[in-house]
N, C-alpha and C positions, 0 to 999 in steps of 0.2 A: 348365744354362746359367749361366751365369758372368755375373753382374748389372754390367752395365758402363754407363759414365756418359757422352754424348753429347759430340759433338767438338769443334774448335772452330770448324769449318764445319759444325753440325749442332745441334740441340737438346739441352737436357739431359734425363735419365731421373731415375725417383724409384725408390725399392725402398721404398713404405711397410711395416710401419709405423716402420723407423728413422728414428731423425733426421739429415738430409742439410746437409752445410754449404757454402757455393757453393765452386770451385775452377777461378776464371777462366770460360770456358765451359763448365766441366763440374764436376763434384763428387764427393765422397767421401762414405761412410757411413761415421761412425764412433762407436761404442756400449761401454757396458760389457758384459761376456760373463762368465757362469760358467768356474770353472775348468775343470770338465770339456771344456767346450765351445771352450775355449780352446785346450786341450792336441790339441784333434783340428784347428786352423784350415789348417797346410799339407797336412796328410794328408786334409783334406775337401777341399782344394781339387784334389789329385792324384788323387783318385777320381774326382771329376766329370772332372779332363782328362785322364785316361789309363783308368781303371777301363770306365768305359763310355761308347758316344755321347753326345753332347750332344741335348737334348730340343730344341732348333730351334738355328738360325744365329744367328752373332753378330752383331751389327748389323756393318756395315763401317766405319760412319764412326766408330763409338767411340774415344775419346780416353783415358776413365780410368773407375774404376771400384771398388770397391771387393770385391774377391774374396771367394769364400767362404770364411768363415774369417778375413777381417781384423777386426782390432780395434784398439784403441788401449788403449796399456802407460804406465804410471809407468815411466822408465828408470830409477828406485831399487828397480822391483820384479819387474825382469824375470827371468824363470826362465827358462833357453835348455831347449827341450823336447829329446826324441829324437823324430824323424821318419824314419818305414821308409823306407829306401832303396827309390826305384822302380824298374819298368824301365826297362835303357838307352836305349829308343827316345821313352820319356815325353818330350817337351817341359819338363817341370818338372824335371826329373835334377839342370841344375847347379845351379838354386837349393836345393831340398832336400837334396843331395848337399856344398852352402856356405852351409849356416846360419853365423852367427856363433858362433866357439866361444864357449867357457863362458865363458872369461876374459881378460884381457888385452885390446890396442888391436885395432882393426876397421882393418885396412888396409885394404879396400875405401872406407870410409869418408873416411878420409885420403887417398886420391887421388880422390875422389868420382868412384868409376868400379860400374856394377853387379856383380854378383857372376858372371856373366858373362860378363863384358869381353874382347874378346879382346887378345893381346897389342901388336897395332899401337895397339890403342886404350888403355891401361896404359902405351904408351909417350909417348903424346904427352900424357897428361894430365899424367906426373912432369915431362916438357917445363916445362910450362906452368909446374906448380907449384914445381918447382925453382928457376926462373928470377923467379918472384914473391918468393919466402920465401928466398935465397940473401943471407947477410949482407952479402955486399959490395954488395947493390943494394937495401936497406933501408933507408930513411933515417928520421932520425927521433934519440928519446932513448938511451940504453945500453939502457934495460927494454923499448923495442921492438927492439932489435936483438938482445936476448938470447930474448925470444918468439921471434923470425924464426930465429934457429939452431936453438931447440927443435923448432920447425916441421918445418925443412930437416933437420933428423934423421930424424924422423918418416916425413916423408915417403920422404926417404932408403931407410929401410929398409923401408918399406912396399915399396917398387920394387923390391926386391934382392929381393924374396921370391916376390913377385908377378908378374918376370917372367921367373922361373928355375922351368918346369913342375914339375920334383918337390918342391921347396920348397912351391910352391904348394898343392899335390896333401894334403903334410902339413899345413901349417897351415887345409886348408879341413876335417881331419879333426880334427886334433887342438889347432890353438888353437899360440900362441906355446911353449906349455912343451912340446908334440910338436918346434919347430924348437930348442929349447935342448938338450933331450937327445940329438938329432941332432947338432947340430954344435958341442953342449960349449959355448953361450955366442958362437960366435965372431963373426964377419962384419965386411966393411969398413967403412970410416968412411961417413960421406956424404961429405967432399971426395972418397975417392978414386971414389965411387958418383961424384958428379958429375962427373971428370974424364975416367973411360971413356965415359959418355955426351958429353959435350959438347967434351972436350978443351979445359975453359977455356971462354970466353964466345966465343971466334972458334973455336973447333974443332967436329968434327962437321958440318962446310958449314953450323954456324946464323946466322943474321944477321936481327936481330929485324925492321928494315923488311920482309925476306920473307918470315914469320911474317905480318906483317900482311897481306901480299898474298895470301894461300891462301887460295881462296875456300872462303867456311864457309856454312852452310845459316843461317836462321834460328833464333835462340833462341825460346825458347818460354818465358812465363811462365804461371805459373797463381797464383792466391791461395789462399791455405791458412787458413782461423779458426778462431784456436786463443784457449784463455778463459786469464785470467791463471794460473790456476792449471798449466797445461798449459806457460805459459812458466820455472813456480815449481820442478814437479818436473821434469817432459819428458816427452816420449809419444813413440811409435811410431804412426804410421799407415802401413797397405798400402794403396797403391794399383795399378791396372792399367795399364800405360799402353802404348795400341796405338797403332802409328806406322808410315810408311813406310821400308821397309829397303829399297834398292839390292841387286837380285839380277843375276847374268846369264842375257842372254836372245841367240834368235837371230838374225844377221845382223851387221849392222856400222852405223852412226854416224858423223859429221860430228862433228868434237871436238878443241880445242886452237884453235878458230878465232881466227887474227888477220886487223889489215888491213895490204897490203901495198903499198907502192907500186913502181908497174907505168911503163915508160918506154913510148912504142911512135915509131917512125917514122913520120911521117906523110908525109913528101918528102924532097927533097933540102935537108939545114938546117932541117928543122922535125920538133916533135918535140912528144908532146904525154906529159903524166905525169899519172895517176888511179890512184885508192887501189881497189882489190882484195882482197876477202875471200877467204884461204886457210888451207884448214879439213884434217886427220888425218883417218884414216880408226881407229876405236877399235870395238872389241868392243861391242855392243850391249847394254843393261843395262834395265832395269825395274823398277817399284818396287810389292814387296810386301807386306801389310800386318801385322806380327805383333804378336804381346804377350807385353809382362814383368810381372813383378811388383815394383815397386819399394817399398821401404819408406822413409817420409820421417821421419828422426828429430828432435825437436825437443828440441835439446839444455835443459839447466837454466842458463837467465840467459840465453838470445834473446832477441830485441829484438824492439819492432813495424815489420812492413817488414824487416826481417829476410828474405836470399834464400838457401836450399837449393839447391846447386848439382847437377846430373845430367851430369857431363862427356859432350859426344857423344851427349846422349839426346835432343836438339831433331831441326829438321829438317832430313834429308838435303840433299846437293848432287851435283850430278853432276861427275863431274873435282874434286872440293873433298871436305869435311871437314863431319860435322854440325855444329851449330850445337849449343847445349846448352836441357835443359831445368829453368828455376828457378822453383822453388816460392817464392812472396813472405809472411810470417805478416801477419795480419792479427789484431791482437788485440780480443778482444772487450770492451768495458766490464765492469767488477768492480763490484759492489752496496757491497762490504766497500772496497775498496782502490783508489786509484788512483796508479798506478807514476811516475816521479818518475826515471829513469835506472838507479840500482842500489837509488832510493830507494822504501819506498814513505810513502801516507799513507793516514790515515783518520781519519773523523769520529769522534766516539762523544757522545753527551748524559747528565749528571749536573743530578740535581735540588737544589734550591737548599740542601737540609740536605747533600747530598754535598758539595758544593761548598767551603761552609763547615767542616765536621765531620769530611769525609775519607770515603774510601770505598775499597771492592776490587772489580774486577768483571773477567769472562773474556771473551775474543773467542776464537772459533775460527780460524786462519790457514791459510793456502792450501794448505797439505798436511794439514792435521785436528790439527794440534798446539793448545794450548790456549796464551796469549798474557794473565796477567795484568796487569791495569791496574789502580794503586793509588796512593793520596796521601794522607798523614795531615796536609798543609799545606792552605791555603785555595789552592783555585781560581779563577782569573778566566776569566771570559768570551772563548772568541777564545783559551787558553791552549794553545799547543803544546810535549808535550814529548818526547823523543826515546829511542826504545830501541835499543839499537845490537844488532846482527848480526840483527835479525829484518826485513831489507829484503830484497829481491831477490839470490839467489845471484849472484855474479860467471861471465861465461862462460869462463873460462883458470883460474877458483880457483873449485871450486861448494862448498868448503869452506867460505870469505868472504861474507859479505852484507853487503848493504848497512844502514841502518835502519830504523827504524820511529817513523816521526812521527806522533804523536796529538793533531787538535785537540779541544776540550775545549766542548762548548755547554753552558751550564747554562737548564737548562728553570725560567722563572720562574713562579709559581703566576697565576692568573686574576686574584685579587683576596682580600683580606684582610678578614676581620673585626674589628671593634672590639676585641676581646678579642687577638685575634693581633696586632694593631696594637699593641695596650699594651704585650704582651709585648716582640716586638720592640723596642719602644725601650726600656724596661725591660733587657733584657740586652745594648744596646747603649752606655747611660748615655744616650741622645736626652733634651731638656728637652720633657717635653708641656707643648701648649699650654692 
């Protein structure tokens, strides 16, 4: 049975003995795990859902969950496993069949679409995000408009790949350098990627007021608590997320309903007018309940409140378009550190010969690196001073950080004795009284 987390019309679940952290109305397990145990997480999870029955029913109302097998990764230390291909009837097929290759960008990613996606839905997210990140509708300084075309690139070619099936087919096997040895490097620009789709901003019948009118389902948010450190390097979490899909069912439906106004005769020269609801006659549909596997990555230099976009994975609509589901972080307070933008800070206390005399002493920092702190000058009380590149990584440059500001307390002694009293002013030049 697939340990799944309570909905958002439903209670939450616990899987003791992990430690569960809240996620909106429902929650995630998320733990450190042996390697071994790591390297089996989608193939334990494919056995329990295709290998054999499940030992009882899945709750219905389940929302999210944590799979068996998920864990949470440093994305500086991620090792991309090999996972046995299942059988093709398995439910898990496309996700294990589109791991993230070895190397290179995650175009699923870049258009924040699942690995799943089908192509109606791949094509309205590049919509979206073409028409967000498209230089000519950026405003702003040159270095956001130059971000915004790197973007529109990105994206760009994410979509050329992703919605061209054998393209796709390669790259969910072998990664970007399978699409380079195929086709030698090549491929079109993004302006010309976005002129076939949109024909220019009035081409393709789009017109953004009507964009806004397609009715969409609700977004769905959930909260995600992630500890400073997890915003320092970045992590992976899997979650499960079961939701209502739109199937077809039998009979027919009332649908497209407008109101119409209706004249009628009532005599001779009289005439009366009343509005009138007339409604399509549409295929019949139904909503049933399935589950994916989503993985929510948190990239290195997120923000707190910070929102993970899930294009299309909120809730359905009928005649309309899902709505999407966004993960919000929620950072957790840090003992050591408290973040500051790109900045961070932290305390640290030196005793009064430190102070005076000088001193060297180590902190441990957010990913286990070691951070010394040293001064052969006198310190004051309240003194802050600054180490540069050991702040928080930049999220566009995780090359870049930000600093590191250190205030400086110095621990005064209790009380002095007559002898330490003399001294002191003695190495001071003090006149005793």
């Amino acid at each position: 049975m697939i340990p799944m987390f309570g909905p958002f019309r439903a209670h939450c679940a616990h899987i003791p003995p992990h430690p569960v952290s809240p996620l909106g109305n429902c929650a995630v397990a998320v733990e450190p795990r042996p390697e071994a145990e790591r390297r089996s997480s989608l193939g334990s999870l494919h056995g329990r859902l295709c290998g054999r029955p499940p030992r009882s029913r899945l709750p219905s109302s389940a929302a999210f969950g944590r799979p068996p097998g998920g864990e949470s990764r440093d994305l500086r230390a991620i090792a991309r496993d090999k996972v046995p291909t299942p059988p093709a009837t398995c439910p898990l097929t496309p996700l294990l069949r589109s791991r993230p290759p070895p190397s290179g960008r995650d175009y699923y990613d870049l258009l924040s679409v699942p690995r799943a996606a089908s192509q109606d839905q791949i094509k309205r997210a590049y919509k979206k995000l073409a028409l967000t990140h498209h230089p000519d509708k950026v405003k702003g300084s040159k270095e956001d408009k130059e971000r915004a075309a790197q973007k529109f690139q990105e994206i760009s070619s994410a979509y050329e790949v992703l919605s061209d099936p054998e393209q796709r087919q390669i790259y969910d096997r072998y990664g970007e350098e399978g699409l380079k040895q195929r086709s030698g490097g090549g491929g079109g620009s993004a302006s010309d990627i976005f002129k076939t789709f949109f024909g220019g901003f009035g081409g393709f019948g789009f017109n953004e007021e009507e964009e806004d009118q397609v009715r969409k389902g609700n977004d769905v948010y959930s909260e995600v608590d992630v500890t400073l450190a997890d915003l320092y390097v970045g992590k992976e979490i899997k979650v499960v997320r079961d939701k209502n899909v739109i199937k077809p069912a039998a009979g027919t439906r009332s649908c497209n309903c407008r109101q119409q106004l209706v004249t009628q005769q009532l005599g001779p020269g009289m005439f009366q007018q009343y509005s009138k609801q007339v409604c399509e006659q549409c295929p019949n549909v139904k909503y049933v309940r399935e589950s994916e596997v989503l993985t929510v990555r948190v990239e290195p230099g997120m923000k707190h409140e910070q929102e993970i976009s899930f294009f299309e994975e909120g809730e359905p609509a009928i005649d309309g378009e899902p709505g999407d589901l966004k993960f919000v972080l929620n950072e957790l307070p840090n003992e050591l550190f408290v973040r500051d933008g790109n900045n961070l800070w932290h305390n640290t206390s030196i005793s009064l010969v430190e102070a005076l005399c000088g001193f060297s002493k180590e902190i441990t920092h957010l990913d286990g690196h070691k951070v010394v702190l040293s001064s052969n000058e006198v310190t004051r009380p309240g003194q802050v001073r600054q180490i540069p590149k050991e702040g928080m990584p930049l999220l566009d440059d995780e090359l870049n950080h930000g600093s590191l500001f250190v205030t400086y307390t110095v621990d005064f002694p209790q009380q002095l004795t007559e002898d330490q009293k003399a001294s002191v002013k003695q190495t001071f030049s003090l006149p005793t009284v």
